[in-house]
N, C-alpha and C positions, 0 to 999 in steps of 0.2 A: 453233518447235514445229510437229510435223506433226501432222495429225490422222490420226487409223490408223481406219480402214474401221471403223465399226458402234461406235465406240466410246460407250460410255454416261459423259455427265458426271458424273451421281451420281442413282442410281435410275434407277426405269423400268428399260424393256429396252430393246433394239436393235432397229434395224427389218433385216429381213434381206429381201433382195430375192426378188421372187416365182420361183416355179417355172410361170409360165406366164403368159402376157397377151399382148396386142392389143398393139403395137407402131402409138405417135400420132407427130407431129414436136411438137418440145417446143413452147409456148404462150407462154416468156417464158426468160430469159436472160441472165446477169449475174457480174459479179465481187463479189467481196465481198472487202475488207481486213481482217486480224481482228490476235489476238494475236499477240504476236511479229513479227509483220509478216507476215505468212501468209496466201496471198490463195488463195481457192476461188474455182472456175467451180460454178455453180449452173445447175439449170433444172427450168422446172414440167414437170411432160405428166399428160397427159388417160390416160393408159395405164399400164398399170405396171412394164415397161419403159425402162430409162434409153436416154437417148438416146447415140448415139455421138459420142465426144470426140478431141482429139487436143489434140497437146501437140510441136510443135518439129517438127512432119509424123509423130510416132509415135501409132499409135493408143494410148488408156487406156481404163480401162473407171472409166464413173461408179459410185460405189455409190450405192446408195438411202438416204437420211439419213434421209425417212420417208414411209410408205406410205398407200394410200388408206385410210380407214376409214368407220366408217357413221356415222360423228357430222359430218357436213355437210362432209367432205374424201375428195371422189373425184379426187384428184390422186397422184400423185408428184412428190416434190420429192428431185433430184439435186444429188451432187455430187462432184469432184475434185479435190486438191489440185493447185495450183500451183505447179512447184518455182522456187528463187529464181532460177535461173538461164536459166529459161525465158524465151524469144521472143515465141514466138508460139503464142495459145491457138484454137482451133475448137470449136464444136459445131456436127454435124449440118452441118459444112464452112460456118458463120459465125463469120468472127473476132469474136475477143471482144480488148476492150483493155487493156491493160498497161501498170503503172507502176510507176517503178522508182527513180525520180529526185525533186529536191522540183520538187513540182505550179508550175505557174504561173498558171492558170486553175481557180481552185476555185471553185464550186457550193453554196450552201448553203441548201436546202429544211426547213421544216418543220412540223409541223402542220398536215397537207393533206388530212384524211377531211372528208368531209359530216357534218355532225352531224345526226342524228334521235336526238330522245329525247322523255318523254311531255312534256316542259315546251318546247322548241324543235326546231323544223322547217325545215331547213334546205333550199332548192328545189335537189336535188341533180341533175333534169333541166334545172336554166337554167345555162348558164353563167356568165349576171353576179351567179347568186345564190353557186354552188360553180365559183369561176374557174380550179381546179388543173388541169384538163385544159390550157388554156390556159398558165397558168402553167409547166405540164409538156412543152409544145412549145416554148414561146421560151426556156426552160432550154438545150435541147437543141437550137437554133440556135445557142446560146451557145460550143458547142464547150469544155467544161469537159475539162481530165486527170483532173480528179480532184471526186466528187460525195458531199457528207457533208447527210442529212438526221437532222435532230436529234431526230428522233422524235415520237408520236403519230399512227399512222399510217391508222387506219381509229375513226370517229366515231358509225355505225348501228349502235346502241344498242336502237332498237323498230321495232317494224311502223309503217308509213306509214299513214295513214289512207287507207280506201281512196278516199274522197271526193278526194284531195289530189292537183291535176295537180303539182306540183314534186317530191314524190319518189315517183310513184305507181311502184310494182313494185318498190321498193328492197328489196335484201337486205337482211338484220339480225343481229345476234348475229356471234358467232365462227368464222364462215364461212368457205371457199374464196370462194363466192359474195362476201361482203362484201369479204372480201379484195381480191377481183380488180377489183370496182367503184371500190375507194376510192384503189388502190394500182396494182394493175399491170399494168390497162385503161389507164386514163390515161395513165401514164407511160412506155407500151410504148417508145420509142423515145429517153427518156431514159436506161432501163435499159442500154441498149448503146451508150452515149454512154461512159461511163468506169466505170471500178473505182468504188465506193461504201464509204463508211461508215455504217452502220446504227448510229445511238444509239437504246436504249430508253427510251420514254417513259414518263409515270403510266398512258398509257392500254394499254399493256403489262403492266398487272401483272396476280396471278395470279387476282382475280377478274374481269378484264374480257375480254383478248385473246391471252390466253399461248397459249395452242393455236397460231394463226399468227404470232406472234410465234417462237417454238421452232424451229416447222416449217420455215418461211421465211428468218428473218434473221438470229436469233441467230449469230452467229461461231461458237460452239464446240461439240464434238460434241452430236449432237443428244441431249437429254434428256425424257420422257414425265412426267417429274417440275418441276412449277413450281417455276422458282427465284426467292426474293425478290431476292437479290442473287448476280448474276453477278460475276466476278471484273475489278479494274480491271488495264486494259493495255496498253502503247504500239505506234501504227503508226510505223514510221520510214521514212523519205521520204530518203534523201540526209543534206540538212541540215536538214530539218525532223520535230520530233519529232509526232505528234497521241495526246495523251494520253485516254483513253476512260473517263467513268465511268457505271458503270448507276446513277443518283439514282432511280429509280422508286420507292423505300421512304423518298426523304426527306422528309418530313412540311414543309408549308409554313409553319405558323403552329407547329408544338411542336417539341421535339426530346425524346429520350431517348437515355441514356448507351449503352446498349448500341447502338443506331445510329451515335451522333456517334463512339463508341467506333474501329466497323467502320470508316466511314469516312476519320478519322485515322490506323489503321495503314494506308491505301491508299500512303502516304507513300513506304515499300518499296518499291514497283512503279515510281512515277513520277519517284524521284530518280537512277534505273539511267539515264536520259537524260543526253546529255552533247552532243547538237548544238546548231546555233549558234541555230536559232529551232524554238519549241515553242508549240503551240496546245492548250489543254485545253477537252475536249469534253465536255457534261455537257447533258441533257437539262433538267433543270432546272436554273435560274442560281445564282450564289450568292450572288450581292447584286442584287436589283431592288429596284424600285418600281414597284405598279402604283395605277391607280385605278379608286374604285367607281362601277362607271355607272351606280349607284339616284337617281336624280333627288332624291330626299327626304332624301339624306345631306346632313349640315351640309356647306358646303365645305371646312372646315377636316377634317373629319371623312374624306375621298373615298380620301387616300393610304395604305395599308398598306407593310409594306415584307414581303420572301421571300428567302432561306428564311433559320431562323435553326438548321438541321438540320444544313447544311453550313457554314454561319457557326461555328457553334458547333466543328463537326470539325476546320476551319480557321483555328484562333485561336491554335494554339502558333507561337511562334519559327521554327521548324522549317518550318513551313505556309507562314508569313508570305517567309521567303527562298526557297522554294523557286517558290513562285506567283510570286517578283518575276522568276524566270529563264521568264516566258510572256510572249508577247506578245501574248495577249488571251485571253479565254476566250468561250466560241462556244455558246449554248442556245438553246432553244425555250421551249416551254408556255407563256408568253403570247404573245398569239394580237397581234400589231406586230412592229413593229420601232424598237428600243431600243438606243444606246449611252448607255453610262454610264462616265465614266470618271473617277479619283478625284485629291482632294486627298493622300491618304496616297503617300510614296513609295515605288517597287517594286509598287504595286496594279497588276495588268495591267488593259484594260477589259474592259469587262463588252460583249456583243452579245448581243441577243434574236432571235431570228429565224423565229418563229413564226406570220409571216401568209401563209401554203401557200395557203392554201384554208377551215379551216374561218372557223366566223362571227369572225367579228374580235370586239378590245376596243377601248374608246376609249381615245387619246392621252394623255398625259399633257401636261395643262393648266397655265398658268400656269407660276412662277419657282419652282424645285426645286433649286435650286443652293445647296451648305449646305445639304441634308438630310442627318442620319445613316442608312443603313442598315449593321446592328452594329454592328462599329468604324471604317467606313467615311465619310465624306461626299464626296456628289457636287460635283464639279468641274464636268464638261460633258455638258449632255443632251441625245438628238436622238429624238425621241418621233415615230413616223408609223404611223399607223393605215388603208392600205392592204397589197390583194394585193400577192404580190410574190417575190422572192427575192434574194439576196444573192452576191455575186460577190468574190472576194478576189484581187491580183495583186500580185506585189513591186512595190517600190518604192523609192527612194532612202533615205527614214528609214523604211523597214520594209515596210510592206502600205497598200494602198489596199483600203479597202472599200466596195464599191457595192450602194446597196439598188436593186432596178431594178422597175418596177410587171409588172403581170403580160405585158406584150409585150414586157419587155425594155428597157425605155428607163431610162435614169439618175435616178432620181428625188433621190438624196442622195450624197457622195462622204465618206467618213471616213477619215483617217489623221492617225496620232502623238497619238488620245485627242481629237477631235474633228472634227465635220461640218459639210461646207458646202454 
């Protein structure tokens, strides 16, 4: 599917390019993977003016997805599509990278804003309090083809105190400002490291961050209108499928029919796959376990298990054989890193991969093995409650998965549903 110039997703208007402005060079720069397999070159600028792009040595012209306004985005954010057949991409005469083939070096980031909020303060001027910058350099030593962050991307929620050296002068709210602090300051040079997958997170939804959410990452034409649920859709790679779902409206601790509903006909979309290995992406998991770090909780008491939204969507026949044709499934939103992988057979595993940057949760303690979460019980768990990120490469029985700390070093090695 191509995306056609201005087109609106559903509501809102179109942003249409200005009739006059200050021409900046753009500030940040990127591929993005979406539906269908459909890959856009993006970039911010300071101006309102797109910047100049090419495509195979032919010049194209970027259109404007969406323009500055006066609610705390005095940016432009561009973009053009990618045709499948294309080479090689430029802006502003820097290549940008392309992929075409299944990845070998995958990347996987997530949950990596500073969190301020009025209950917790996170020191978003220390590094070994907020380590993503960090984290977001030895990424991008790393030499990934292909870079999927699994969402929640920006955390400054309130005004800093202004007493407070760790985030003193911190942006806040739904900002370009916040934005660029949390996101694409940091990361500047992972950005241009590979094509990316953008999953959306809870912290995406539409009362907290949609504005840069929309503007910035969403895959699909831009819309002025918050969406709860965007539509699920496969990137294909070669041999490898990456199936995408927006969980942002899935409720952790309840479910209701009209949700679990939406979510089970997603079924449609993801069974149109037919290659040989297939990753399903979902910012929230579908079977965890976390625990309560309240000191005063009985211990028996500490474990909850999440979500029962997508458990619940996930429970016909149909669900069950089709999730048995993945070879793991791939989230964030808690804030470790988590393999769980199951007794039942055909379960793909479960990865968490949520220790980016913000405050961390604690590990998961003690013998968890034969717990149920829904119809599930765990088999084998690897519970680590540092920074970090995670690194995926073939392998003889399938994929090697490596959690690495925030420099890069090998902290845990997982394959075939268990770590060593």
């Amino acid at each position: 599917m191509v995306a056609l110039p201005f087109l609106v997703q559903c509501g809102g208007t179109a942003s249409l390019p200005p009739s006059a402005g200050k021409y900046y060079k753009p500030l940040y720069q990127w591929v993005e993977l979406g539906p269908d397999s459909s890959a856009l070159a993006r970039a911010v600028t300071k101006g309102g003016i797109c910047p100049a792009a090419s495509i195979d040595s032919k010049p194209v012209a970027m259109r404007v997805r969406a323009g500055i306004d006066k609610d705390g985005w005095d940016v432009t954010v561009c973009e053009v599509d990618i045709p499948p057949e294309a080479v090689t991409v430029s802006i502003e005469g820097t290549n940008l990278p392309l992929l075409r083939k299944s990845p070998s070096r995958v990347l996987v980031i997530g949950d990596t804003g500073c969190r301020i909020t009025d209950d917790e303060l996170q020191a978003c001027n220390n590094g070994g309090a907020w380590p993503f910058p960090t984290v977001a350099e030895s990424a991008a030593r790393y030499k990934p083809d292909l870079i999927i962050h699994v969402g929640d991307y920006t955390y400054r929620d309130s005004l800093c105190p202004w007493d407070n050296d760790g985030c003193r002068r911190s942006p806040f709210g739904d900002t370009w400002d916040t934005w660029e602090a949390d996101l694409f300051l940091p990361a500047q040079k992972l950005l241009s490291a590979a094509p990316w997958i953008f999953l959306r997170g809870e912290r995406e939804h539409c009362v907290l961050n949609a504005k840069g959410w929309f503007r910035l990452l969403d895959p699909f034409p831009y819309s002025q209108k918050c969406e709860s649920f965007t539509p699920p859709y496969n990137v294909v790679l070669d041999t490898l499928t990456l199936s995408v779902l927006d969980s942002t409206n899935a409720d952790d601790d309840k479910f209701s029919s009209v949700k679990t509903s939406k979510y089970a006909a997603y079924i449609n979309t993801y069974e149109r796959s037919t290659t040989k290995h297939r990753w399903f992406l979902t910012h929230r998991p579908i079977w965890a376990l976390a625990q309560d770090p309240d000191p005063d909780v009985k211990p028996n008491d500490k474990l909850f298990t999440l979500n029962p939204t997508l458990q619940t969507a996930f429970m016909s026949a149909d669900w069950d054989g089709l999730l048995s044709k993945y070879d793991m499934v791939i989230s964030g939103h808690l804030h470790m890193f988590d393999m769980f992988s199951f007794n039942e057979q055909g379960t793909p595993p479960q990865f968490i991969i949520g220790n980016g940057g913000t405050l961390l949760q604690p590990a998961l303690s003690g013998k968890v093995q034969g717990y149920r979460i829904g119809l599930k019980t765990l088999k084998n768990v690897k519970s680590i409650s540092s920074f970090g990120f995670a690194t995926i490469e073939p392998a003889a029985n399938g994929w090697n998965v490596t959690l690495r700390d925030k420099n890069g070093a090998p902290v845990a090695s997982c394959a075939a549903g268990s770590c060593q």
